[in-house]
Backbone bond lengths (Angstrom), bond angles and torsions (degrees), N, CA, C in turn:
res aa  C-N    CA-C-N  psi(-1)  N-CA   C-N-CA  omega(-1)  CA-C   N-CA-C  phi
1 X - - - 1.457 - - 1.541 108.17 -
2 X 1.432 95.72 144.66 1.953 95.02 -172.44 1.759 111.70 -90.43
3 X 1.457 125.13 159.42 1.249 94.31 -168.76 1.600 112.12 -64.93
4 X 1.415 120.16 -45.69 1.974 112.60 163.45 1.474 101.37 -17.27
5 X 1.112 126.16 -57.05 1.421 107.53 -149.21 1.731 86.74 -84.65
6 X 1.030 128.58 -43.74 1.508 111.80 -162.96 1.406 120.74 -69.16
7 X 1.809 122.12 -32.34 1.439 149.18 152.86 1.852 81.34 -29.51
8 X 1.344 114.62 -82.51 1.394 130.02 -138.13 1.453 100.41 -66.76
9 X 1.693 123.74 -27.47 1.330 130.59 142.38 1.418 127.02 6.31
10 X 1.706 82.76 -94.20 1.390 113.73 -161.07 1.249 95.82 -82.71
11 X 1.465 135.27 -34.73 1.188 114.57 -179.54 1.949 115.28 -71.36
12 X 0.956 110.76 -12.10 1.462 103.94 -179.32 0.890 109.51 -104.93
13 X 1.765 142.74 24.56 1.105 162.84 149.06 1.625 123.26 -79.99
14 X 1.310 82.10 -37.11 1.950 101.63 -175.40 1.733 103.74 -96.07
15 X 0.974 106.05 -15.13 1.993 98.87 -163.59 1.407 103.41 -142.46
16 X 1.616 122.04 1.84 1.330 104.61 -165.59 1.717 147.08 20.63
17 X 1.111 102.13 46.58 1.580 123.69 -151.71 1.561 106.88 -65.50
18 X 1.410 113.07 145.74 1.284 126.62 -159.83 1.709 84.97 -83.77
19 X 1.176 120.70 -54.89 1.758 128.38 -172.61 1.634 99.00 -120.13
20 X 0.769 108.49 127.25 2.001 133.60 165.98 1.239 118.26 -126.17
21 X 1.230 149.43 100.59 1.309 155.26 132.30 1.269 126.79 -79.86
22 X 0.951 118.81 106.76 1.667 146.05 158.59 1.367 109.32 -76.20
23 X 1.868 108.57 125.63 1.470 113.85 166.56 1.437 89.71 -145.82
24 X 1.927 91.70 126.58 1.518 99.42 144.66 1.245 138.01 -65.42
25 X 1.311 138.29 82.11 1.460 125.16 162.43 1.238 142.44 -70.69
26 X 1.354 128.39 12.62 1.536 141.16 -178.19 1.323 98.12 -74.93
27 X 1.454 159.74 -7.13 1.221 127.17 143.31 1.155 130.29 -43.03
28 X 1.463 127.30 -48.04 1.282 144.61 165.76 1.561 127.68 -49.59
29 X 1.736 109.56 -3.75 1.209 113.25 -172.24 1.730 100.00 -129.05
30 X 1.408 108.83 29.23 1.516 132.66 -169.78 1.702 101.15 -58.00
31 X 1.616 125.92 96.24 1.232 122.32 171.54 1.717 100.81 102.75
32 X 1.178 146.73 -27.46 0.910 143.86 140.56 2.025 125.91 -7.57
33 X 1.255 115.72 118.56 1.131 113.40 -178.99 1.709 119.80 -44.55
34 X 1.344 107.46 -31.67 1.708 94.56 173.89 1.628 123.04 -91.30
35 X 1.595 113.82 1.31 1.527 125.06 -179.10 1.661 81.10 -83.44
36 X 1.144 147.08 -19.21 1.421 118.37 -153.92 1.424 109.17 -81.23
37 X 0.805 133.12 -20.44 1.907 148.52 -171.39 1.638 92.99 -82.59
38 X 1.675 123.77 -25.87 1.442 106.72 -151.60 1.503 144.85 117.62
39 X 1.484 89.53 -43.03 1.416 108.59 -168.76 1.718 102.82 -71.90
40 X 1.331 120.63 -168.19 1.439 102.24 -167.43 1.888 100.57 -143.38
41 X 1.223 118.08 -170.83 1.261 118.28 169.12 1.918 103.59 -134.21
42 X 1.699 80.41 144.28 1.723 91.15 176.77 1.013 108.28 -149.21
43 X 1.539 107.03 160.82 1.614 130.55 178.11 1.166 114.38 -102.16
44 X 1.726 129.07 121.41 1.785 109.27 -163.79 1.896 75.74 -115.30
45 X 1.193 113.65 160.88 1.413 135.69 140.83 1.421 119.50 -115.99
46 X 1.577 136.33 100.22 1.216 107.18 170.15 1.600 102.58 -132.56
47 X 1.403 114.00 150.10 1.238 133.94 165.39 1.351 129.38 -113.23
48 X 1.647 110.73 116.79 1.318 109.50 -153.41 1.743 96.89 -156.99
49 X 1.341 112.91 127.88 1.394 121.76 161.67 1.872 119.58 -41.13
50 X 1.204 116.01 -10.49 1.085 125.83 -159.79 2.413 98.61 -94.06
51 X 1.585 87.56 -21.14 1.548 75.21 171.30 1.132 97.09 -116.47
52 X 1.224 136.97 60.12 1.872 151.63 164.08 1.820 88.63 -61.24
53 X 0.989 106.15 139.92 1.883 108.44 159.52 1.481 120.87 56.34
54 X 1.832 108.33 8.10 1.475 105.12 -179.03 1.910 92.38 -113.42
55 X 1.788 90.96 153.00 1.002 91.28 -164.08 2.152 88.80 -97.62
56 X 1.395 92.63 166.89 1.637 104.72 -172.09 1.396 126.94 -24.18
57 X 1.609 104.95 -67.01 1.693 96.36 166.00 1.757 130.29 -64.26
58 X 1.105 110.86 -6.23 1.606 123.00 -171.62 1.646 94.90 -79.90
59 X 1.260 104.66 -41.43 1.388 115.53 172.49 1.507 130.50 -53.44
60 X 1.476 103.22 -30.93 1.464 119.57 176.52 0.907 137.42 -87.43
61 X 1.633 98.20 -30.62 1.530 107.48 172.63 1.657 109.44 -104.11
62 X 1.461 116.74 5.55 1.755 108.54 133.11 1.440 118.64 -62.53
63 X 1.020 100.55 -66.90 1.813 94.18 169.55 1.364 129.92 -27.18
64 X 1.535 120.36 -52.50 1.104 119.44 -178.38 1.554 120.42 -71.45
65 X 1.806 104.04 -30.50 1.073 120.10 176.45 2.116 106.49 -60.45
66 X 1.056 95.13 -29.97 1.533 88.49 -156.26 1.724 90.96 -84.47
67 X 1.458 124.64 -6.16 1.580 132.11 -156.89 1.808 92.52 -99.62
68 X 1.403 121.94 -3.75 1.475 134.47 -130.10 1.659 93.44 -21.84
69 X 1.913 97.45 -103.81 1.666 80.43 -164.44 1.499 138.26 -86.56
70 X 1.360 102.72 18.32 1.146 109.87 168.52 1.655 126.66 -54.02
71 X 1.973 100.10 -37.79 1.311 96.84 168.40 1.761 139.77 -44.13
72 X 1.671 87.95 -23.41 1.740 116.19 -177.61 1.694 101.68 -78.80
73 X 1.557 107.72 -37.71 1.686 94.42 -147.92 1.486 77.01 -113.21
74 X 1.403 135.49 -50.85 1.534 117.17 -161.12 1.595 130.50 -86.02
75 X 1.658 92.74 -22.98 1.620 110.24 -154.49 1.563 119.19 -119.09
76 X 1.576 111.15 85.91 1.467 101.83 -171.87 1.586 114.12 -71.67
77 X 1.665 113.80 -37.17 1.155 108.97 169.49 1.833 120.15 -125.11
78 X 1.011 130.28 166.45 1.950 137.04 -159.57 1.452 115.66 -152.27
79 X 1.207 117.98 68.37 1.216 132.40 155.03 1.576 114.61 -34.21
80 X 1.412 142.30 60.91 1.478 121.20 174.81 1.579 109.69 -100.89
81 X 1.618 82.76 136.97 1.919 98.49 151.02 1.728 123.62 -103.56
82 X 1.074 130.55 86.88 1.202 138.72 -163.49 2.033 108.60 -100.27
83 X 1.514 89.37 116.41 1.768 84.16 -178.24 1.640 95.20 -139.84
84 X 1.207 97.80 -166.52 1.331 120.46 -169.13 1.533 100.72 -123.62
85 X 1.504 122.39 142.37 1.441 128.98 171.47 2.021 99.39 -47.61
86 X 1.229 92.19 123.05 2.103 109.47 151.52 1.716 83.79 -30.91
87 X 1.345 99.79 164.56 1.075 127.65 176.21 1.548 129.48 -108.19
């Protein structure tokens, strides 16, 4: 499993999200001090009833929570946009 797919995993496990987008961007960070370990950078979009009534950072650190240690082993950097369905 690639990390997209495993990120995209756990996140649709934790939030059941109406919209999820996963992007690898660690090409773009080619030689960069945090590519050197491996780990990678991504862009999450997800939309999910599950951050109804949380305010922005509460939102993020569900995310990270739901990413647990991957943040350690896969993810040097985490671009998220985390919302709640329009109303």
């Amino acid at each position: 499993m690639t990390r997209v797919e495993r990120i995209r995993a756990a996140l649709e496990v934790a939030f059941a999200p109406q919209l999820l987008e996963v992007e690898d961007d660690s090409h773009r960070h080619a030689g960069h001090a945090g590519a050197r370990d491996g780990r990678g950078h991504f862009n999450v979009l997800i939309v999910s009833e599950a951050f109804a009534g949380m305010p922005p950072l509460a939102r993020h650190r569900a995310v990270y929570a739901a990413l647990g240690t991957m943040m350690e082993t896969d993810i040097h950097a985490l671009s998220i946009r985390a919302e709640a369905p329009a109303a």
